[in-house]
Every structure is written in C-alpha cells, then in structure tokens.
N, C-alpha and C positions, 0 to 999 in steps of 0.2 A: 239748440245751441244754448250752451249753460251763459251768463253775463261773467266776465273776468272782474276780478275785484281791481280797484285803482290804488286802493289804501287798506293795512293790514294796522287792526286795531293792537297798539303793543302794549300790557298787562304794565303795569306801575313798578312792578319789583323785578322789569329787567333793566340792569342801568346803561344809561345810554353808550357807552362801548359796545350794549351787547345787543343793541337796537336792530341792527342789519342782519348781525347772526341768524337774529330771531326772527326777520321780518323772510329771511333768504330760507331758512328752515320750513317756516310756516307755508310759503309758497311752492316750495319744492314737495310735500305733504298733501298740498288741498291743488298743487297746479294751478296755481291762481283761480281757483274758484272756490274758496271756503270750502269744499268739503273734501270730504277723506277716505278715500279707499285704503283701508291697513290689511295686508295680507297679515294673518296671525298662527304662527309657528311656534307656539308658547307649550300647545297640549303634549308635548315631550314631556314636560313634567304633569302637567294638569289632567294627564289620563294615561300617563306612562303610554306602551305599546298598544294602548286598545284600539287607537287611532290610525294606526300606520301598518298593521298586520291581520291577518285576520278576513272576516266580511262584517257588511254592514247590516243593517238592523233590518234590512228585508231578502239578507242572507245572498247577497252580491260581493263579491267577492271585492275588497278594499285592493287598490291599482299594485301592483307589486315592485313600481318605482319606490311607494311610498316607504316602504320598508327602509330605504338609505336617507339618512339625514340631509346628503346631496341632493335630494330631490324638491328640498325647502329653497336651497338658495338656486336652483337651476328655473324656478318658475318664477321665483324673485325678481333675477336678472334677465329672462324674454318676456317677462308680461310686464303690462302697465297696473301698477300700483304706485299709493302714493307714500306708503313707508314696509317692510318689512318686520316684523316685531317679531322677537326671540330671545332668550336667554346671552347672557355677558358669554359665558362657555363655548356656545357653539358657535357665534360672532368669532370669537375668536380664531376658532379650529379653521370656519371656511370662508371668512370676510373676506380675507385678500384675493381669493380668487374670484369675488364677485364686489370690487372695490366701488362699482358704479352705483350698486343700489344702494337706495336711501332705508337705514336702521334706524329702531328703535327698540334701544335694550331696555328687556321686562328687568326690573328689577326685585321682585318677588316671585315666587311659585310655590304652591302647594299640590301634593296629589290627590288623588279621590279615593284612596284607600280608604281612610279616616270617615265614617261617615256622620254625618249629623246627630244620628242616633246615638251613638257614642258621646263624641264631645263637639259643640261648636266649634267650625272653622276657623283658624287661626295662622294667617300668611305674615310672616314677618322678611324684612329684607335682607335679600344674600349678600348685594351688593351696591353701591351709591353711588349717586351721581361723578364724581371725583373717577372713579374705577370707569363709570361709562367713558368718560374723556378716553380712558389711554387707549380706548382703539381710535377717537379721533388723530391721537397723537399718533397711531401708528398708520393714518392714511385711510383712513375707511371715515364714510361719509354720514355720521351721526346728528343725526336732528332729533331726536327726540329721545325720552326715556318713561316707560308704563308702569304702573304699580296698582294691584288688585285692592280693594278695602271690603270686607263680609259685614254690611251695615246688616245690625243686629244679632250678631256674634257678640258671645260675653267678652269677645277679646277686642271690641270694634275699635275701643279708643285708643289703645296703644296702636289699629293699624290706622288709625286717622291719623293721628302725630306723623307715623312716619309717611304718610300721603302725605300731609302738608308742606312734610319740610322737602320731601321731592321733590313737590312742585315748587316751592320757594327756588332750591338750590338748581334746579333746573331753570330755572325763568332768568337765576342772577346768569348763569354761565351760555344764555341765548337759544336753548333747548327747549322745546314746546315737553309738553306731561299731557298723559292721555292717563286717567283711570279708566279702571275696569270695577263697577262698583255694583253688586249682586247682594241684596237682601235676603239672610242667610243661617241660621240657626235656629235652638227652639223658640224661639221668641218669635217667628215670622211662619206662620200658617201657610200665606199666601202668597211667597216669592216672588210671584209673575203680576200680582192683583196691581190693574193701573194706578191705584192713588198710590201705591209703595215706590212702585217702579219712580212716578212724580219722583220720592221722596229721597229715591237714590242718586237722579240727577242734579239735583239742588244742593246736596250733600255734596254732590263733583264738584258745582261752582263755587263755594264755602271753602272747599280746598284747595281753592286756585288752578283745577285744570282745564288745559285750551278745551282737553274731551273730554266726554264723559261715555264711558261706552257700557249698555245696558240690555238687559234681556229685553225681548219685544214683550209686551205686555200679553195677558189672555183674559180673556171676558168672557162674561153670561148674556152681554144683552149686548145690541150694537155691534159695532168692529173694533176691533182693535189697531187700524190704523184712529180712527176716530179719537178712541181713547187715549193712544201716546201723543195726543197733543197738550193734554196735561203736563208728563214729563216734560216735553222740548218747548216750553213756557217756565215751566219750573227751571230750567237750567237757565233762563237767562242767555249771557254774552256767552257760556259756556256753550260749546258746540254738541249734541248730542247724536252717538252712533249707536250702533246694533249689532248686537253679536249672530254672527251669522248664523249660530247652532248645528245641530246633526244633518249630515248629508239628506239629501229631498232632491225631488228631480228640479232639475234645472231653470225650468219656466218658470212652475210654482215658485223657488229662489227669488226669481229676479221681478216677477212680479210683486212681490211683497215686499221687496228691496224698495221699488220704483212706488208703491204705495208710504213705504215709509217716510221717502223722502218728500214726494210731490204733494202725501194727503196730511200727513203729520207735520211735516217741517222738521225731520231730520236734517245729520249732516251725511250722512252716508255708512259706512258698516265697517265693523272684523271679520273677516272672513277666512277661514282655515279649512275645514273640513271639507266643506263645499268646492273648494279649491285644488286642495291637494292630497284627496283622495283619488285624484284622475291619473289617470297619466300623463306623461308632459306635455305632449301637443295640446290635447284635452283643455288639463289644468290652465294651461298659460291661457289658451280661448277663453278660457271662464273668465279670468282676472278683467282683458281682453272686454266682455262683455258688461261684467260688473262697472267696470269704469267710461264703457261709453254712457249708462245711465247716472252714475256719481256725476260724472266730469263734463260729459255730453251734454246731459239734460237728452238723451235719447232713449224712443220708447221701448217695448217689452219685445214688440215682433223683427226690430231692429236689431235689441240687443242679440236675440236668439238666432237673429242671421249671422253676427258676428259671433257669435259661439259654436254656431255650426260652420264656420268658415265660409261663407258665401260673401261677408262684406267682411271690410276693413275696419282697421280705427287705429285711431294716432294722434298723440299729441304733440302740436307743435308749439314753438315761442309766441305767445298772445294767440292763441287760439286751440279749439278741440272741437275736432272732427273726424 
C-alpha cells in the first residue's frame, strides 16, 4: 500500500487563483501519491513509423492495432494511467472521444532522422502554453504540458529558455511541466554515464519542472539502480521519472521499474513502447500493472499477476488497491 499525500507542495510562481488548479492536476497525475505513471504517445514524431509498424528488435512482430493512432487513446482511456502525453494535433483529432482521460500536451518534438553525427539535436516549440488551453477550453481534461531540452546540444540554451518559460507559463495558468531532459550531442560521450544523468536532473529542477524525466543510467561497476540515486538527490523537490525505452519482456520491465522506484527513490516512469506495442487487452494490462507498482507500492510477482490477468487493480478515492 503506497501512503496517500495529505498536502501537495505548490511551486511559488503559481498564483494563488491557480492554487487548486494545480493542486487538483497534480493529484489527478500522481493519484494522490506523488508519483506518476505517464503513458507516453509522443514517438509519432520522435521515431516517425518505426514504432507502430513493422517488428521489433528481436524480430516480433510490433501488435498491428498499433499501426492506427486510435490505438493511443483507446489504452489511455481503459487503463490506469496518471496522464497521457502527446502532441497539441492529435489531442485534437481524438480528444473528444476520450474526454475523461488526463492529457498532457508535448510541446516540442523532433525526429530521429537528423543524427548526431550530422548536427546536434535541436527541438524547438510548435506550440505554447496558451494553444494547450484551448482544448481545456474545448472540454478535454489538460493538466499538464512536456517539453524535451538536449542538455549538451550546441542549441541547449535557446531550448532551456524556452523550458523555462514553459514551465513558468505553465505553473502561472495551474498546469504541472514534466521535462524530458537527454544529454545529447558531440559534446556528451557518455549519455547514459550516472553523474550526467545527476546533471540532467538538476538542470529539470533549475527549470522549475514538477518532472524531470530521464534515461535510466548504465554502469561499469555496481547497479545502476544504486547509481540513479545520485540523479533523484540532484533533482531535489523536482520529482524524478524514467523513460521506459525499447520494448523488453515484461517482468524484466517492471522489475527495474519497481527497482527504480523502491532502490533509487524515483517517482515513477514514461512509458510508450512497452505499452503500446501490445495489443489492447495486452496493452491496457501493462498500464494496469505498471501502476499497481507506481500507485500500489505492489510488488513484481503481483504486478505480473495483474498483467497476466489473474488479479485486479483499481484505484479508488483515498485509496489503491
């Protein structure tokens, strides 16, 4: 059983009209228990088709729901997640038909065409905070807004400016800001090396996000749960998540998940591929399990009963079980 928070700590630069906003956001997000299960529906742009067609990297064939764009908001709306995250565009195209789930519009994306080798990564924003409103305005249920920054990119400070002032303009209007913050160019050897990883989360809380969400570290010596306690120290009041990465079987997943959070002091993960590479029964199970470990505070052989459908799980008002 996770502890439900009683009090949601609210950031200085949201003003008090927007106190509730942000306190009713935050909760609906973390479920009353500070961490965050974000389904992440972003790699449309961030790997084009590589993701959703095709097979995967041990020559499995990728689920063939995932091929329709519907198939993001159809696991959205049967699993338990604590936000949604995707593009302002396709929010648009299919929000209304899935009015209940909790969004968060990415406001940046780049592809992976572009490699490093070429020229450092450079994501600038399509669209602002102001532009997220107007699907609030149109009835769809917006808490939050994501924006990527390539710390160590020759381009990093024009995308830290516009991080910050996300996060600023987001914080005034009662919306939480999740970065996604990847050390990244030629200037960065070693992307994944724990004291960088530190140096990317720290970089989130400088920018004033609720999250910070980051690659899992890799080591030579030790574990790597050991290690990212570095980062989720370095981030401070900032919450720190985990990109879920390329599809892996399942267990492996949730055990590293449940290591991240219980050995490191995570807040919990993005998760996409892992996710909704399945097909929908599947898929929504995953979420389904992933969150009784986020939310739960339940263990690996548990979660994996609830992914294989043999247990339940459900969250109710003051409680998760």
């Amino acid at each position: 059983m996770t502890q439900l928070l009683t009090r949601v700590d609210v950031p200085a630069d949201v003003p008090s009209a927007q106190q509730s906003r942000y306190e009713q956001n935050f909760q609906t997000m973390t479920k009353g228990t500070g961490r965050l299960m974000l389904f992440a529906g972003d790699q449309k742009v961030e790997h084009l088709n590589d993701d959703f067609y095709g097979t995967l990297g041990n020559g499995e064939p990728i689920a063939a729901d995932d091929a329709d764009p519907g198939h993001l908001f159809k696991i959205a709306a049967d699993g338990i997640i604590g936000c949604f995250a995707t593009q302002l565009g396709l929010i648009a195209r299919y929000g209304r038909d899935y009015a209940s789930v909790p969004y968060l519009v990415k406001l940046n994306s780049k592809s992976h065409l572009i490699k490093t080798s070429q020229k450092d990564p450079r994501s600038l924003a399509w669209a602002s905070v102001d532009d997220a409103l107007t699907l609030a305005d149109a009835g769809l249920n917006i808490v939050g807004v994501g924006f990527t920054v390539y710390l160590g990119s020759e381009y990093e400070s024009e995308q830290m400016r516009e991080a910050a002032q996300t996060c600023f303009h987001a914080h005034r209007n009662g919306l939480l800001a999740v970065l996604w913050v990847y050390p990244r160019g030629a200037a960065v050897p070693e992307e994944q090396h724990p004291h960088i990883i530190a140096g990317a989360t720290g970089l989130g809380a400088t920018l004033g996000a609720d999250f910070v969400k980051v690659n899992y570290p890799k080591v030579k010596q030790g574990t790597a749960a050991e290690a990212f306690k570095e980062a989720v120290q370095a981030a401070g009041r900032t919450r720190v998540i985990t990109a879920g990465g390329s599809s892996t079987d399942p267990r492996t997943f949730l055990q590293t998940l449940h290591d991240q959070i219980f050995i490191s002091g995570a807040y919990g993960s993005a998760t996409g591929r892992n996710i909704h590479q399945k097909p929908l029964a599947e898929a929504v199970q995953m979420t389904n399990a992933i969150s009784a470990i986020t939310y739960g505070g339940r263990g690996v052989d548990e979660a994996m009963e609830i992914y294989d459908g043999r247990e339940k799980f459900s969250i109710q008002a003051g409680s998760t079980r």
